[in-house]
PDB file of the backbone (N, CA, C, O) and the ligand in Angstrom, with CONECT records:
HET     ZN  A 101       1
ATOM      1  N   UNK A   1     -23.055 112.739 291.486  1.00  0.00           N
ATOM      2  CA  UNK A   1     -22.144 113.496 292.326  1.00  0.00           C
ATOM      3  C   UNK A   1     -20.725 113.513 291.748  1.00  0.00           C
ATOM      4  O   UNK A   1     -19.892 114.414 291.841  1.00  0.00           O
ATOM      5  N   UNK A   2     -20.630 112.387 291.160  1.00  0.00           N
ATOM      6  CA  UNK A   2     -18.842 112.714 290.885  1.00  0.00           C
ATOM      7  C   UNK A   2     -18.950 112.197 289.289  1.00  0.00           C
ATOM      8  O   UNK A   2     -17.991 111.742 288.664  1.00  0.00           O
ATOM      9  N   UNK A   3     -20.000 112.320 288.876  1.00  0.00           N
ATOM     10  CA  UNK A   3     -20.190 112.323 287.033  1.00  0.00           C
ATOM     11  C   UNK A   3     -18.946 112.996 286.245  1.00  0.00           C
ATOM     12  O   UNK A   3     -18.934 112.788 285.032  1.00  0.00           O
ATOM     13  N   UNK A   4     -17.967 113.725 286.750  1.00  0.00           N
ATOM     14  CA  UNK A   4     -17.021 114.488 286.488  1.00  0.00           C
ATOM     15  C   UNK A   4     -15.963 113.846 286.239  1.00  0.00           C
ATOM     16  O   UNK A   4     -15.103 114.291 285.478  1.00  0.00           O
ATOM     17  N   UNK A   5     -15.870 112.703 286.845  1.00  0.00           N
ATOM     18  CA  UNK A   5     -14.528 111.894 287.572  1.00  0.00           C
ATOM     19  C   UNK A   5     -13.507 111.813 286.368  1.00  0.00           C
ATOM     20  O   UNK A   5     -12.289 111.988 286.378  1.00  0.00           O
ATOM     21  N   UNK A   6     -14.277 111.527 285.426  1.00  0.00           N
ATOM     22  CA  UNK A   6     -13.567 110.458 284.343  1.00  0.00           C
ATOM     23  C   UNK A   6     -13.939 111.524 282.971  1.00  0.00           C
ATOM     24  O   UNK A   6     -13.989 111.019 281.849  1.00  0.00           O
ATOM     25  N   UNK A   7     -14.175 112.926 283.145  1.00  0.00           N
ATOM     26  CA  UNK A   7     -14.508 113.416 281.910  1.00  0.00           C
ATOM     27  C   UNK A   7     -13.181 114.008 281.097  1.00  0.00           C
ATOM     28  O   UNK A   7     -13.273 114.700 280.083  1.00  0.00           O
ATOM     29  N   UNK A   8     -11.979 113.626 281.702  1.00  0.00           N
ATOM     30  CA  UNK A   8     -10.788 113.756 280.738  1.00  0.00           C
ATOM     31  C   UNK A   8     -10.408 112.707 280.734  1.00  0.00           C
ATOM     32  O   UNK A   8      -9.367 112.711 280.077  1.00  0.00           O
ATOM     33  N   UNK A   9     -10.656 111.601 281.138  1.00  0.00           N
ATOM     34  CA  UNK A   9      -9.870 110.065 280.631  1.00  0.00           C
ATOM     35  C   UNK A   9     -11.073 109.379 279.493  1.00  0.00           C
ATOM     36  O   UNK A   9     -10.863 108.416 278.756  1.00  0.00           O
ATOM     37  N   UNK A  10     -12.153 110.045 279.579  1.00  0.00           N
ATOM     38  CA  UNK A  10     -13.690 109.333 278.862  1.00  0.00           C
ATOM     39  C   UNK A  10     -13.368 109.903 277.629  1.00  0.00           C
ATOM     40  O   UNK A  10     -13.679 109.157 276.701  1.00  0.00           O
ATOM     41  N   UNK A  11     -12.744 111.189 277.206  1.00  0.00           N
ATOM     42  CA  UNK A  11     -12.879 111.701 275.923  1.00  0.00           C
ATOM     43  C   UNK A  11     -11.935 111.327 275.096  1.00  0.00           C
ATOM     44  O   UNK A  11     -10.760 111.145 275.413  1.00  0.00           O
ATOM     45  N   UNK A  12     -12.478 111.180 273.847  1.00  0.00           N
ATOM     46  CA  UNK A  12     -11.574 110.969 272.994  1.00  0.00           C
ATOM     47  C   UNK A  12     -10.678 111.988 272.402  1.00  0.00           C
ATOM     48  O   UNK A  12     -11.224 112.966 271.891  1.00  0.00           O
ATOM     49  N   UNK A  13      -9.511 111.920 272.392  1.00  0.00           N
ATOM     50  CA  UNK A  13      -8.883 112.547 271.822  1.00  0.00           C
ATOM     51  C   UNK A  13      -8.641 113.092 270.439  1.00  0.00           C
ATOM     52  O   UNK A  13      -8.475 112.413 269.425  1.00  0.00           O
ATOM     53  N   UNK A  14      -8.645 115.099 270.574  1.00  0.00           N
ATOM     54  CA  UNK A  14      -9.422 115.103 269.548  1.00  0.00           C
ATOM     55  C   UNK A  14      -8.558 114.904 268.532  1.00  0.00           C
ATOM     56  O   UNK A  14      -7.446 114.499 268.870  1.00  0.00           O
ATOM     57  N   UNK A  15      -8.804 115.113 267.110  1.00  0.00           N
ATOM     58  CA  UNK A  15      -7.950 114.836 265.995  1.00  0.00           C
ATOM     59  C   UNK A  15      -7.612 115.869 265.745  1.00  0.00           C
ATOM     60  O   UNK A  15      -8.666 116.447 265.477  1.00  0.00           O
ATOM     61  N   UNK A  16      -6.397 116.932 265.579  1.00  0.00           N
ATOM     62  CA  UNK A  16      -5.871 117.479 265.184  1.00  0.00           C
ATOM     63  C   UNK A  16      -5.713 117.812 263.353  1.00  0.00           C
ATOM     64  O   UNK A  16      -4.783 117.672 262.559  1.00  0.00           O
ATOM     65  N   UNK A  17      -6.742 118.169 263.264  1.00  0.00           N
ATOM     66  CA  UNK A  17      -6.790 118.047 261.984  1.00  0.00           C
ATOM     67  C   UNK A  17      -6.650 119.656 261.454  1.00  0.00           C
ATOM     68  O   UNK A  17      -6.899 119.983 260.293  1.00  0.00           O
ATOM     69  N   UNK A  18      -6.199 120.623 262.533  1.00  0.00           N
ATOM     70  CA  UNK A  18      -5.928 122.053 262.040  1.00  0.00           C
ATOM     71  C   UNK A  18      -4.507 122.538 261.833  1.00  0.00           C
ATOM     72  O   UNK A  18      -3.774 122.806 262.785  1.00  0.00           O
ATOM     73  N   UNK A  19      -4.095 122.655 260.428  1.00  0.00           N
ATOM     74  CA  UNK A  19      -2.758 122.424 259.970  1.00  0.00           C
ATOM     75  C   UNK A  19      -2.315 123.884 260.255  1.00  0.00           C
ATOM     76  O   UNK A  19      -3.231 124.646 259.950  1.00  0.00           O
ATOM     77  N   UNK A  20      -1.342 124.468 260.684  1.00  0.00           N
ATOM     78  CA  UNK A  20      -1.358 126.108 261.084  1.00  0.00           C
ATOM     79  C   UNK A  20       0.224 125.599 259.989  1.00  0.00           C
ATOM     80  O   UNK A  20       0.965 124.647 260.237  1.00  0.00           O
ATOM     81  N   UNK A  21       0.350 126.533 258.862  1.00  0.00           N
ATOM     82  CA  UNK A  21       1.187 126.667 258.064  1.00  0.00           C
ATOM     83  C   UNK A  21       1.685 127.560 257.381  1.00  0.00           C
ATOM     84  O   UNK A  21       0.927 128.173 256.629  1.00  0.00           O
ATOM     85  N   UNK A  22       3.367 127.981 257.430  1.00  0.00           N
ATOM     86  CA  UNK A  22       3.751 129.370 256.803  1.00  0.00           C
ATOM     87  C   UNK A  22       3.543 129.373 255.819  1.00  0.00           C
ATOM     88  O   UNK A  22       3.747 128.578 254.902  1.00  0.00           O
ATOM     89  N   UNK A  23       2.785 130.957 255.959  1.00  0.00           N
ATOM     90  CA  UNK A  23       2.024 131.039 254.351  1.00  0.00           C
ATOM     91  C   UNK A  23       3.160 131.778 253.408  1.00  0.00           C
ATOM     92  O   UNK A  23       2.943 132.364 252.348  1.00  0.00           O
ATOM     93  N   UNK A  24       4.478 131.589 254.099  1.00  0.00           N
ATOM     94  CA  UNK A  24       5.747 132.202 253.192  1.00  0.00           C
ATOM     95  C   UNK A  24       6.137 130.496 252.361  1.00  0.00           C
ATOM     96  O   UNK A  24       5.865 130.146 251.212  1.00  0.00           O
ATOM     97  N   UNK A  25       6.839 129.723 253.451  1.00  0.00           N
ATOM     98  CA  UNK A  25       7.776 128.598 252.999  1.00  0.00           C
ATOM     99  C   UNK A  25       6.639 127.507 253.502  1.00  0.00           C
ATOM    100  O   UNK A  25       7.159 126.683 254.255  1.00  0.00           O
ATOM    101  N   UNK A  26       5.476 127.317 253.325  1.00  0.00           N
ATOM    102  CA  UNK A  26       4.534 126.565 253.360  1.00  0.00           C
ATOM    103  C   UNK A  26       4.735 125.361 254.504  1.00  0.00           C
ATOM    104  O   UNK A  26       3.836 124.541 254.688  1.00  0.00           O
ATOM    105  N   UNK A  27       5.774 125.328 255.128  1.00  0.00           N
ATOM    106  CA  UNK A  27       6.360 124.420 255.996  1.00  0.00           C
ATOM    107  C   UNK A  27       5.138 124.354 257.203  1.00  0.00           C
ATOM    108  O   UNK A  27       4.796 125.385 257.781  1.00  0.00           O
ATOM    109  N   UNK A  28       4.613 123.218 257.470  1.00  0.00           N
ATOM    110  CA  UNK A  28       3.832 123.112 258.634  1.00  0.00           C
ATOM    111  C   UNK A  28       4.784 123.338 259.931  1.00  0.00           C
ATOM    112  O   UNK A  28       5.947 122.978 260.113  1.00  0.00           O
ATOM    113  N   UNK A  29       3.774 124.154 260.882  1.00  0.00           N
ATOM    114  CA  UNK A  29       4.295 124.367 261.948  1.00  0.00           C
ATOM    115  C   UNK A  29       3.862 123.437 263.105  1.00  0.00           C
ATOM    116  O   UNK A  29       4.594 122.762 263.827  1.00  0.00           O
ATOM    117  N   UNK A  30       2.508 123.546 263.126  1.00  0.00           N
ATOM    118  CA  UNK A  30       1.899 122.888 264.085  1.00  0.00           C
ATOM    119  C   UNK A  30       0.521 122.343 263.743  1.00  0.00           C
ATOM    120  O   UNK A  30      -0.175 122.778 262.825  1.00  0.00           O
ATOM    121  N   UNK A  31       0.265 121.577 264.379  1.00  0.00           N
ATOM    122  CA  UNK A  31      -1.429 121.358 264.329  1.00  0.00           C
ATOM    123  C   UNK A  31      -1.879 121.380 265.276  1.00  0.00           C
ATOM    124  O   UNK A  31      -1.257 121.102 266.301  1.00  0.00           O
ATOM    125  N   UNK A  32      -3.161 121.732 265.249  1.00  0.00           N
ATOM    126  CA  UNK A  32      -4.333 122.055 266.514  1.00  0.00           C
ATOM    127  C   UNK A  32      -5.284 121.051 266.212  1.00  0.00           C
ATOM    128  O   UNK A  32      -5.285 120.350 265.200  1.00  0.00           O
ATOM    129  N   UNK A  33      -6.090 121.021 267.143  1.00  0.00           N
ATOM    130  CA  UNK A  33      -7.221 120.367 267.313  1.00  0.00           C
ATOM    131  C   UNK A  33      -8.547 120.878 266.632  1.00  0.00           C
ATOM    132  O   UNK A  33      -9.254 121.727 267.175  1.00  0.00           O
ATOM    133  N   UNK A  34      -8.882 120.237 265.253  1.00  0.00           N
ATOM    134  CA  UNK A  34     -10.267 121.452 264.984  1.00  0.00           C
ATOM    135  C   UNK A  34     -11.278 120.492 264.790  1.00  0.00           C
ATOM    136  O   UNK A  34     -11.244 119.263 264.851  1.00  0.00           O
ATOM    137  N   UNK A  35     -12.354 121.439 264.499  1.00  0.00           N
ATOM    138  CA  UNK A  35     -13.640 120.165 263.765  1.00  0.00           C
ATOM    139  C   UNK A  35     -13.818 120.123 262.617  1.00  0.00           C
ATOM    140  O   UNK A  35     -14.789 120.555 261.995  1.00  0.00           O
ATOM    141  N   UNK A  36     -12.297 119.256 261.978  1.00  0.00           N
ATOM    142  CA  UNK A  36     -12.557 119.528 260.508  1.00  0.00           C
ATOM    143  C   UNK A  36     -11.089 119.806 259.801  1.00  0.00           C
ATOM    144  O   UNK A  36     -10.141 120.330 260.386  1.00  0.00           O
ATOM    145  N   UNK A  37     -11.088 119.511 258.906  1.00  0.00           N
ATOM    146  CA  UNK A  37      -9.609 119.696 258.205  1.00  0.00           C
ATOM    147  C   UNK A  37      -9.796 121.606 257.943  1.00  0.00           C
ATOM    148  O   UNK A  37     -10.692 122.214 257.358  1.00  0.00           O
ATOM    149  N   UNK A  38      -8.762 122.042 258.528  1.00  0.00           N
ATOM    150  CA  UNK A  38      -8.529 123.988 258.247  1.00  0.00           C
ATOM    151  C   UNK A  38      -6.928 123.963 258.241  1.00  0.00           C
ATOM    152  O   UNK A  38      -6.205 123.208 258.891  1.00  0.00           O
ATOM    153  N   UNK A  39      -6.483 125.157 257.182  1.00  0.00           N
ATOM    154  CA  UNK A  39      -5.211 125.306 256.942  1.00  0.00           C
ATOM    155  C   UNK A  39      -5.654 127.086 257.480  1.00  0.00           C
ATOM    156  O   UNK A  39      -6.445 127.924 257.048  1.00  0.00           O
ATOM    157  N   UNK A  40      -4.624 127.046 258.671  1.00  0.00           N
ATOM    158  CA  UNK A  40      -4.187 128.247 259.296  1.00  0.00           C
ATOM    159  C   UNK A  40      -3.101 128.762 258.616  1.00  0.00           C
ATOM    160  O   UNK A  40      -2.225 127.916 258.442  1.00  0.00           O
ATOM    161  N   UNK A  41      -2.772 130.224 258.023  1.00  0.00           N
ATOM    162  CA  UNK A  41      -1.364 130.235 257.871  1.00  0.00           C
ATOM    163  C   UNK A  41      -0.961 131.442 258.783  1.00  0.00           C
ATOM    164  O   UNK A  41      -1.659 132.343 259.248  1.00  0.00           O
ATOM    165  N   UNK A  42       0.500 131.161 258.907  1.00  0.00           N
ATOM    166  CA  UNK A  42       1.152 132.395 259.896  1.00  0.00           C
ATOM    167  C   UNK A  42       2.679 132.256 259.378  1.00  0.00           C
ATOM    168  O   UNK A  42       3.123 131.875 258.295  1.00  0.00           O
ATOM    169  N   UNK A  43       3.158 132.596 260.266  1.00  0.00           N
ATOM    170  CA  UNK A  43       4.404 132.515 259.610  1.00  0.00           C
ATOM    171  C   UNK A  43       5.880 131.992 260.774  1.00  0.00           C
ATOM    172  O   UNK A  43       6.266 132.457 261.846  1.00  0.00           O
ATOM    173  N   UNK A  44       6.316 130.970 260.013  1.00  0.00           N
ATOM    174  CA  UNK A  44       7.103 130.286 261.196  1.00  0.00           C
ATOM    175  C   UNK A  44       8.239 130.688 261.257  1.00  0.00           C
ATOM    176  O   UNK A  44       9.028 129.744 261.233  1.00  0.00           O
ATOM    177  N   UNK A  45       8.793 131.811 261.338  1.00  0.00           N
ATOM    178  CA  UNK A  45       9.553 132.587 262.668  1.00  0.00           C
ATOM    179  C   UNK A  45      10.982 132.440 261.645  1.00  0.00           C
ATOM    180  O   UNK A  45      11.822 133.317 261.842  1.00  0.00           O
ATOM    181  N   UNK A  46      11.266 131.548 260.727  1.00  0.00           N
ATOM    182  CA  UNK A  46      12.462 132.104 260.150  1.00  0.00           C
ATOM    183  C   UNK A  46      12.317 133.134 259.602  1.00  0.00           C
ATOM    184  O   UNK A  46      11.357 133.639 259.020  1.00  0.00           O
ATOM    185  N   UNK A  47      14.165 133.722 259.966  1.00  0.00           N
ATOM    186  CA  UNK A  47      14.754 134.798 259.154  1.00  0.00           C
ATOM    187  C   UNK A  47      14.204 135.373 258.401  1.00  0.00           C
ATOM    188  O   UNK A  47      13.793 136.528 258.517  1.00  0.00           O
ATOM    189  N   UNK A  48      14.035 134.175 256.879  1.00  0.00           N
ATOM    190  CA  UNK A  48      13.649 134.404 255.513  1.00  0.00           C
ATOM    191  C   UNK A  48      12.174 134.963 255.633  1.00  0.00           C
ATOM    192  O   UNK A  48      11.820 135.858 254.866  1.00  0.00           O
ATOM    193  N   UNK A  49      11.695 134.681 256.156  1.00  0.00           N
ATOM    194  CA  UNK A  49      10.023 134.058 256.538  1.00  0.00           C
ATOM    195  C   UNK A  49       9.983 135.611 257.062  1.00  0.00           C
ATOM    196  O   UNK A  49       9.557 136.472 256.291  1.00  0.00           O
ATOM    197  N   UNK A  50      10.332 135.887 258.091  1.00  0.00           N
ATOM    198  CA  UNK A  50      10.234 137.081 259.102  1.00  0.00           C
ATOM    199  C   UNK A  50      10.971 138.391 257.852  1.00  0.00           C
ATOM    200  O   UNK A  50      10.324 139.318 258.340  1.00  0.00           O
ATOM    201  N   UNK A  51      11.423 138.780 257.208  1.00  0.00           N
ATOM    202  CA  UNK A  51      11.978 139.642 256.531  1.00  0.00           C
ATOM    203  C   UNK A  51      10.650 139.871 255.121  1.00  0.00           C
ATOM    204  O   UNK A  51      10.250 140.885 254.548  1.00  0.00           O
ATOM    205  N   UNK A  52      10.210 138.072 254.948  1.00  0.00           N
ATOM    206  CA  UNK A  52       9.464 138.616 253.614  1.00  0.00           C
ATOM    207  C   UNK A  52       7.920 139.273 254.019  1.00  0.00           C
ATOM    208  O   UNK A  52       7.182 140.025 253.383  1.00  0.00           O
ATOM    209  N   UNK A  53       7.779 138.626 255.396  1.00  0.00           N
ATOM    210  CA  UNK A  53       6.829 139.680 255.776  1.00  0.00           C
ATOM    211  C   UNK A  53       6.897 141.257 255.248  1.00  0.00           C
ATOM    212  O   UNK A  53       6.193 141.729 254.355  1.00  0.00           O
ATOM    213  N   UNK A  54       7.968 141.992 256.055  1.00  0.00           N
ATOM    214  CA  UNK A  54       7.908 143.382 255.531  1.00  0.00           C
ATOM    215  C   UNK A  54       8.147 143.621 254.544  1.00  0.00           C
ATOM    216  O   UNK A  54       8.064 144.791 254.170  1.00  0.00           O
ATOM    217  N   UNK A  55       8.604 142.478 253.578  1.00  0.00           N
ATOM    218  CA  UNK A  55       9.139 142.983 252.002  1.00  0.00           C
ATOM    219  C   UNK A  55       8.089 142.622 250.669  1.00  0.00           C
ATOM    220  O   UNK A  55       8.198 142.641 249.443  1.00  0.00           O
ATOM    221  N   UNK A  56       7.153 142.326 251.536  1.00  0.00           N
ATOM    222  CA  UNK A  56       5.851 141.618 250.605  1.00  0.00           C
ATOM    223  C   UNK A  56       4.831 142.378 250.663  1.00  0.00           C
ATOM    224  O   UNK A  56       3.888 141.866 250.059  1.00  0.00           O
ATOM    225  N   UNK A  57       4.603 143.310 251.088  1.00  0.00           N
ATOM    226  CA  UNK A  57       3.632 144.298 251.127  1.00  0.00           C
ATOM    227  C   UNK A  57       3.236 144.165 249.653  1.00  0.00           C
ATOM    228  O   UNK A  57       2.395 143.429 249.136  1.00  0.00           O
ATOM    229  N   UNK A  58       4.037 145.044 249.128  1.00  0.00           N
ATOM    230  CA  UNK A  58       3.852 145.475 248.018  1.00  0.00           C
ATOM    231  C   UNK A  58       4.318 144.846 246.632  1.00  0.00           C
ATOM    232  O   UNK A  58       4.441 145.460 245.572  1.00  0.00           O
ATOM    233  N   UNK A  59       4.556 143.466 246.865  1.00  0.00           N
ATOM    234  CA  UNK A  59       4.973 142.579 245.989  1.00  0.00           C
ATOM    235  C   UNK A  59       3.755 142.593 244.553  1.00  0.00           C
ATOM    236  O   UNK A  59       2.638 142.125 244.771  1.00  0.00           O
ATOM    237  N   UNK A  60       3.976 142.968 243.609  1.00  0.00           N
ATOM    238  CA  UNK A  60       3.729 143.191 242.485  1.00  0.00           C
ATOM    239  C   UNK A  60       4.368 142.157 241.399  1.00  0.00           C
ATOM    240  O   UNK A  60       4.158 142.317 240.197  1.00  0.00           O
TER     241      UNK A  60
HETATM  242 ZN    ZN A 101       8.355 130.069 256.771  1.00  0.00          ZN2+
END
């Protein structure tokens, strides 16, 4: 009946082993919780970072 009680104090906490990282200035942003070491990239919101987006298109 109350098998539930304890199913967020029973779990282990997971390992954060998902590195989410700008794939401009390689700077980690955050980590998530995955099953498994994964490199996410995005892009962390600086200036520089946010400009080379649109200027990298066509980077040759
Ligand atoms: Zn960046």
């Amino acid at each position: 009946m109350s098998n539930a009680t304890n199913a967020l104090q029973g779990t282990a906490p997971a390992l954060e082993l998902g590195m989410v990282i700008c794939k401009h200035c390689q700077q980690l942003m955050y980590t998530i919780p995955t099953n498994g070491v994964k490199k996410i990239y995005g892009v962390c919101g600086q200036e520089g970072c946010l400009e080379t987006v649109e200027a990298s298109e066509g980077e040759d």
